[in-house]
N, C-alpha and C positions, 0 to 999 in steps of 0.2 A: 695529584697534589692540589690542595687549595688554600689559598695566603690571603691571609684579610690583612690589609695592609696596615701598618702601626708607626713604633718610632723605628726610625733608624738613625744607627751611630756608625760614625767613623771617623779611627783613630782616637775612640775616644772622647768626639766630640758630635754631640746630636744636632747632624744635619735637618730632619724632617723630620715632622708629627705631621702622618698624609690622613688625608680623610678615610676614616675609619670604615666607612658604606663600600669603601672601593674592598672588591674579591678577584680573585681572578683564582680558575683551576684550568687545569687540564696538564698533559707527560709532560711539558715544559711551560714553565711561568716566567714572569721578570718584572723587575723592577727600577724605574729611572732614578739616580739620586746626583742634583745638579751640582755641576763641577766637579763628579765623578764618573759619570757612565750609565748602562745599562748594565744589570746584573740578571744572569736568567740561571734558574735552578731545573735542577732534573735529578729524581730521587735511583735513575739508574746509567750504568755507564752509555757513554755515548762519544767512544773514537772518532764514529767517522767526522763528530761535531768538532772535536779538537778539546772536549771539554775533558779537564780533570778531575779528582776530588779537592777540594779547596777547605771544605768545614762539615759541618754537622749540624743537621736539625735534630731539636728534643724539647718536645712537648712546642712552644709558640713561640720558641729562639732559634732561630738560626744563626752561626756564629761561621764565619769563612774567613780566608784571607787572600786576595789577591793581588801581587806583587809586592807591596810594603805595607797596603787597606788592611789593617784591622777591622772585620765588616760585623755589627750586631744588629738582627734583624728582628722586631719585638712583635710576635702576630696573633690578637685574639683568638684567630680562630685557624 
């Protein structure tokens, strides 16, 4: 997977426009977004991680929810 970093909203309200030059790839990625946490993605299951399905990527949105986060993830590339 490879995530060119963009906006991100939660709840609705757009926390961060991250610098756009930042990418990151490889089977697990993430992302800080402050006074929320660290979010890490992985496009395949991973039990022993404890990780669920939460959302969906399509096309440069990733759209998740974790506990009551409304989470939209906006990525050029």
């Amino acid at each position: 997977m490879r995530l060119q970093m963009g906006r991100v909203t939660i709840m609705a309200q757009s926390i961060a426009r991250t610098d756009l030059s930042r990418t990151v790839s490889g089977s697990l990625v993430w992302f800080y977004a402050p006074g929320h946490g660290r979010y890490i993605f992985s496009l395949t299951p991973r039990p022993d991680l404890g990780f669920v399905q939460a959302g969906e990527i399509r096309g440069g949105l990733a759209t998740f929810t974790v506990d009551k986060d409304e989470v939209l993830l906006e990525s050029p590339a």
